[in-house]
C-alpha positions as CSV (number, residue, x, y, z in Angstrom):
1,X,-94.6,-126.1,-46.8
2,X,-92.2,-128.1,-49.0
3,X,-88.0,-127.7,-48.2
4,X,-84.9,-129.8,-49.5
5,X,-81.5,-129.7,-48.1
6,X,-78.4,-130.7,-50.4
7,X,-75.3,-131.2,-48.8
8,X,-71.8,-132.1,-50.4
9,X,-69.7,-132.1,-47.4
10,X,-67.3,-131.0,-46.7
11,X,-68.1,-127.2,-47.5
12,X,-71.5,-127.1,-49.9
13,X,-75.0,-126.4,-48.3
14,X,-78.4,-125.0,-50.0
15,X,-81.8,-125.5,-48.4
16,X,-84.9,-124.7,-50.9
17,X,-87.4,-123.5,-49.0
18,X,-91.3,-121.9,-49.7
19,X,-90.7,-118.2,-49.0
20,X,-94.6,-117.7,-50.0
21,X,-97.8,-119.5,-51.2
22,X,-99.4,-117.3,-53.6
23,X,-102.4,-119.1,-54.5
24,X,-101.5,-121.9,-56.6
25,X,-98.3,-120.7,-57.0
26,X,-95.1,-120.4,-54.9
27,X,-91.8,-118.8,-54.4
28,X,-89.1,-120.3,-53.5
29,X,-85.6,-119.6,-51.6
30,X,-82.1,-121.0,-51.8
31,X,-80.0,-120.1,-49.2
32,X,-76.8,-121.8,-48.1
33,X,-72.8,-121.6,-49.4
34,X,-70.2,-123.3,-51.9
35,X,-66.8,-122.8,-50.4
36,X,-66.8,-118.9,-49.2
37,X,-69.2,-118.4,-51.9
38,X,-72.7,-117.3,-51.0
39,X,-75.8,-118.7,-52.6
40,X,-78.8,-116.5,-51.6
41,X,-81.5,-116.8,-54.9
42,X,-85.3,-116.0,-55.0
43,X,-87.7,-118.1,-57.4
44,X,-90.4,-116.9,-58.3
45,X,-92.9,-117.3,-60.9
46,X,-92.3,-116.1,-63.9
47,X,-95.7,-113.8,-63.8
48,X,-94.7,-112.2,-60.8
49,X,-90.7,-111.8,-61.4
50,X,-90.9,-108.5,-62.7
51,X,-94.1,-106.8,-61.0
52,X,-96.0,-106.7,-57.7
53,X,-96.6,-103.5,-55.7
54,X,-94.4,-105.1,-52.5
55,X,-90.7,-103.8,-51.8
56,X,-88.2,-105.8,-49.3
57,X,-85.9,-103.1,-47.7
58,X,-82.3,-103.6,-46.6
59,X,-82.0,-102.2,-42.9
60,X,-78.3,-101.7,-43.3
61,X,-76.0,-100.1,-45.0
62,X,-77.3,-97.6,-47.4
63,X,-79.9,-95.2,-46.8
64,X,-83.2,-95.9,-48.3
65,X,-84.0,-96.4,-52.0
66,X,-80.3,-96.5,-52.8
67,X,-78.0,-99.5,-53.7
68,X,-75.4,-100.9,-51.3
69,X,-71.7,-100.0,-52.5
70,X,-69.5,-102.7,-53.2
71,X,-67.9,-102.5,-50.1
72,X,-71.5,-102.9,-48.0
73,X,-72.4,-105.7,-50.6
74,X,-69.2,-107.7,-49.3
75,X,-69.9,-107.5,-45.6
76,X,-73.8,-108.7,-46.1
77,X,-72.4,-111.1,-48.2
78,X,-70.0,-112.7,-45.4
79,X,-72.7,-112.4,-42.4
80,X,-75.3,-114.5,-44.5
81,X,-72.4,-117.2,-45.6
82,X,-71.9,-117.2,-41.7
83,X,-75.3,-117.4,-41.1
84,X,-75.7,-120.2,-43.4
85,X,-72.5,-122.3,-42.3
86,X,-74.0,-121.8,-38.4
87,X,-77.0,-123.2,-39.8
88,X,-75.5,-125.8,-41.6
89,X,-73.1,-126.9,-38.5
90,X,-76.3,-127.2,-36.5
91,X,-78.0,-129.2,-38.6
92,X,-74.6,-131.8,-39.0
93,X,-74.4,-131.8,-35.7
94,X,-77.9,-133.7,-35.0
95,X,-77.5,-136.0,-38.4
96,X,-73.8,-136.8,-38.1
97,X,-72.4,-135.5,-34.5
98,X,-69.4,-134.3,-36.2
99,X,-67.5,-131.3,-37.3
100,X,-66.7,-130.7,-41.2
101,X,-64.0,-128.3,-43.0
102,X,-66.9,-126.2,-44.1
103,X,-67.8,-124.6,-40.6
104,X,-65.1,-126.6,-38.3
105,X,-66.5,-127.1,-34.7
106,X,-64.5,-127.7,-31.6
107,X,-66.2,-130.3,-28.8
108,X,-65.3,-130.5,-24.8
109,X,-66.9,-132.8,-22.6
110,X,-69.0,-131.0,-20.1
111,X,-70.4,-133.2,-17.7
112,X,-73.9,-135.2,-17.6
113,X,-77.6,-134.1,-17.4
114,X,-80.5,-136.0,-16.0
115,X,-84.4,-135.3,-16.5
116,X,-87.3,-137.5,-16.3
117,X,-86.3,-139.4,-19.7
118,X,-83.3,-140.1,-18.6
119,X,-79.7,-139.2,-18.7
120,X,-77.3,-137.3,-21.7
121,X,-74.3,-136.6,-22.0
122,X,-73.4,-133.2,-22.6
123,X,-71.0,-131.9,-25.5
124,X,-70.1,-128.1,-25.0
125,X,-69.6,-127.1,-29.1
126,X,-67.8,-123.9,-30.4
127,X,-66.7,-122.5,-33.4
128,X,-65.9,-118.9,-35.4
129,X,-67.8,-115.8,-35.0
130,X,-68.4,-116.7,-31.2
131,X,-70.0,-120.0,-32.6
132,X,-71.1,-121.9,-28.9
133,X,-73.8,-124.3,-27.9
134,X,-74.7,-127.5,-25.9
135,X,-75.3,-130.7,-27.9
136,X,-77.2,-133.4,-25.2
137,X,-76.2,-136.9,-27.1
138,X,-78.5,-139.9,-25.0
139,X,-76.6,-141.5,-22.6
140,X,-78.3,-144.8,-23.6
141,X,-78.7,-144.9,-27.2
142,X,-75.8,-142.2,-28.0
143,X,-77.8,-140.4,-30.4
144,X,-77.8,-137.0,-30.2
145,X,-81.3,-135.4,-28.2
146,X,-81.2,-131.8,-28.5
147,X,-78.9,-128.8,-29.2
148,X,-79.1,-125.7,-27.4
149,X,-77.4,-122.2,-27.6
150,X,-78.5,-118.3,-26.4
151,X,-78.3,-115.5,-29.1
152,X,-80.8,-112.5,-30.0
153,X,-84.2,-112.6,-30.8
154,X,-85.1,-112.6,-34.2
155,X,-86.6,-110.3,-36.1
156,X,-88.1,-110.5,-39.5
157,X,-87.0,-108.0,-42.5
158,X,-89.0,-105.0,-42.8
159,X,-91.2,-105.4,-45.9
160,X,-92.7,-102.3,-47.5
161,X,-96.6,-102.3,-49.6
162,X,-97.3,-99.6,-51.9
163,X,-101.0,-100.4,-52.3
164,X,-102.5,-101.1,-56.0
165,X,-102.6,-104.7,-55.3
166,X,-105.7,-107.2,-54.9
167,X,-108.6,-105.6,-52.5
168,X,-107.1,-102.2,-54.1
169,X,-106.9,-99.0,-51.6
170,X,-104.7,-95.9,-52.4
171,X,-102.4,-96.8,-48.4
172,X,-99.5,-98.0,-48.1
173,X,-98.6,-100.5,-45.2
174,X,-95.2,-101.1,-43.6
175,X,-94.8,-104.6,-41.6
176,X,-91.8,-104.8,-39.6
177,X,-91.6,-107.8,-37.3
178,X,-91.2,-107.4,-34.0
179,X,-91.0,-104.0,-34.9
180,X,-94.3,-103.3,-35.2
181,X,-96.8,-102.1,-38.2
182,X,-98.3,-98.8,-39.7
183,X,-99.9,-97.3,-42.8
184,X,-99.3,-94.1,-44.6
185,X,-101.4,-93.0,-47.5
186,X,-100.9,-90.3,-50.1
187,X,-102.5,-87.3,-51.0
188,X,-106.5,-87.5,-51.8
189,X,-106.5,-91.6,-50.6
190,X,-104.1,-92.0,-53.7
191,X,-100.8,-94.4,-53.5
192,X,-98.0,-92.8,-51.7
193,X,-95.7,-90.5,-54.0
194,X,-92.0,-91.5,-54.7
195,X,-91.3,-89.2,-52.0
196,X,-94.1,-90.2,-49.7
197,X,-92.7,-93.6,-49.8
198,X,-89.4,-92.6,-49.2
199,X,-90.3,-90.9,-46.6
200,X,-92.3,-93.8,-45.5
201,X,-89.1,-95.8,-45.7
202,X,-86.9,-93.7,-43.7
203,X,-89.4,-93.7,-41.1
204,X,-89.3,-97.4,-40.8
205,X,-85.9,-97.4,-40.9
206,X,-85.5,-95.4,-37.8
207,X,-88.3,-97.7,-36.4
208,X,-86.7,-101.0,-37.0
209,X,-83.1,-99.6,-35.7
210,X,-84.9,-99.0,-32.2
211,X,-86.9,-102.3,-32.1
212,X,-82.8,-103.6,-33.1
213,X,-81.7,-102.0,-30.3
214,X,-84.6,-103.3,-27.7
215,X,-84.1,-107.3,-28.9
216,X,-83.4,-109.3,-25.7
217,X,-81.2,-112.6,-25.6
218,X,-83.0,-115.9,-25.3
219,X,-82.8,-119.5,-25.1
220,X,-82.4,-121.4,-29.2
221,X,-83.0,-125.3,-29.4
222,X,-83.4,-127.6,-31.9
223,X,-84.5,-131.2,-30.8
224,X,-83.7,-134.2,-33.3
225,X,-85.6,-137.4,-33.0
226,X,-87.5,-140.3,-34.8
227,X,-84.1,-141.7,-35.9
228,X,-84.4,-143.7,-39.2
229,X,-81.2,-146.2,-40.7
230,X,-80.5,-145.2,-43.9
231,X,-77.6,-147.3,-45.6
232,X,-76.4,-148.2,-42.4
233,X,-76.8,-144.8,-41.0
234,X,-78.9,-143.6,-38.1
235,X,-80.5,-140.6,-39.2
236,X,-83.1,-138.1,-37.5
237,X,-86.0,-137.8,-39.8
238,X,-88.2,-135.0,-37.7
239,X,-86.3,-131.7,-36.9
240,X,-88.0,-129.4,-34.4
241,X,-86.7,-125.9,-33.1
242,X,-88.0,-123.7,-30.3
243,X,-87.2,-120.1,-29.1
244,X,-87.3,-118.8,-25.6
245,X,-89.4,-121.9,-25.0
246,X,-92.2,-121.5,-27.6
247,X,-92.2,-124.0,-30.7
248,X,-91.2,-122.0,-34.1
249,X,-90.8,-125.0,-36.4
250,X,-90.9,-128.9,-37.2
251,X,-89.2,-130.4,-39.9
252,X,-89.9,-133.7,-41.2
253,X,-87.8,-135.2,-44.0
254,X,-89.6,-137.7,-46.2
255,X,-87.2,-138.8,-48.1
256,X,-83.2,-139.0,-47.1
257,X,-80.5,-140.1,-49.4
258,X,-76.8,-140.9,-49.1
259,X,-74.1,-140.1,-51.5
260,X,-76.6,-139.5,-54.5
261,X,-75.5,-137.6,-57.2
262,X,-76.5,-134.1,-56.8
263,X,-76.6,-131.4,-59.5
264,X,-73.9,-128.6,-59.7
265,X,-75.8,-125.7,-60.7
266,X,-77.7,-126.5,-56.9
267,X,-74.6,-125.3,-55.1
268,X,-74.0,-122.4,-58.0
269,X,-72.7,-119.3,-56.0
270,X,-74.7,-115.8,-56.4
271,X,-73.5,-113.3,-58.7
């Protein structure tokens, strides 16, 4: 899928990303920060903005079905602008190798490491909310290799179908990650009820909160390479990431400019 990073350093980030094909169509996600502002908007086409029988559930905060107060609003608000700044400092990290006012980093030499490539240098890296990681800079070429770190596994949102969509059936289908799936139908094979589905919810809730409670700490990298000058800049043009060993993703940028102008409204904060 397609994805486009913006950065006006030193403290704006967004990455436009697919969230899902559907057919010929696609919607997209922003996700990054301006400042301490958060930007966290959905795209989506404008015949499926206001329909579709599928419901993504918050599994904090509120109970089920209700909206967050103000008060859980704000602290959602301030994990994803950390989330995004961590993300954001990791990415810097292998383009630039240096730290910016946006997410400041601190660095400490911490010896050398050898393996059949050769040798690196390695940079221990930390930073707020228990920010930490290795960054392994090539002791050759002094270009950063790879960029490790240990954290929880992940686990994707629980996302709730109500049935009524394309291939019909009267069930409903929770998917929760790691957390597992199930189906729950209503009465006479007909769409869950309002309180079947709450219900349904709550159940999932509980679900989720367990598989939360089971996730295990593993082993995060992200590996930058085929470096590329751009106006007189080294630059890694393939991103690829790993967790607990197995390959998750591969970025590779097509297209990299420096000190274009970029538009405003990208870096417009969330209301």
């Amino acid at each position: 899928s397609e994805m486009e990073l913006a950065m006006e350093l030193p403290d704006k980030y967004v990455a436009r990303s697919v969230l899902a094909n559907l057919g010929s169509m696609s919607v997209y996600r922003n996700a990054g920060f301006n400042g301490e502002g958060l930007i966290n908007e959905t795209d989506a086409p404008p015949n499926l903005a206001g329909g579709g029988g599928r419901v993504m559930i918050r599994m904090a905060g509120s109970a089920p079905g209700e909206e967050p107060t103000p008060e859980e609003k704000a602290a959602s608000d301030l994990r994803m602008v950390m989330a995004a700044k961590k993300d954001f400092a990791r990415m810097t990290l292998g383009m630039f190798g240096s730290s910016y006012d946006g997410f400041p980093l601190q660095f400490a030499y911490a010896g050398q490491a050898e393996s059949p490539d050769g040798k690196a240098h390695v940079i221990a890296v930390t930073g707020a909310d228990s920010f930490e990681g290795q960054l392994f800079v090539d002791a050759q070429t002094n270009l950063p290799l790879m960029l490790t770190w240990s954290d929880k596994e992940p686990m994707q949102p629980l996302i709730v179908s109500r049935g009524g969509g394309p291939g019909g059936g009267g069930g409903g289908t929770v998917r929760m990650g790691s957390g597992g799936t199930f189906n729950a139908a209503g009465r006479g094979g007909q769409p869950p009820s309002e309180e079947e589905m709450k219900q349904m919810m709550a159940d999932a809730r509980a679900r989720q909160m367990e598989a939360e409670a089971a996730r295990k700490v593993v082993e995060y990298r992200i590996y930058y390479s085929n470096f590329k000058t751009v106006d007189g800049v080294k630059i890694p043009h393939t991103i690829q990431r790993s967790i607990d060993g197995k390959p998750t993703e591969e970025t590779t940028f097509e297209q990299i400019k420096i000190n274009p102008k970029i538009d405003k409204n990208k870096f417009a904060v969330s209301k």
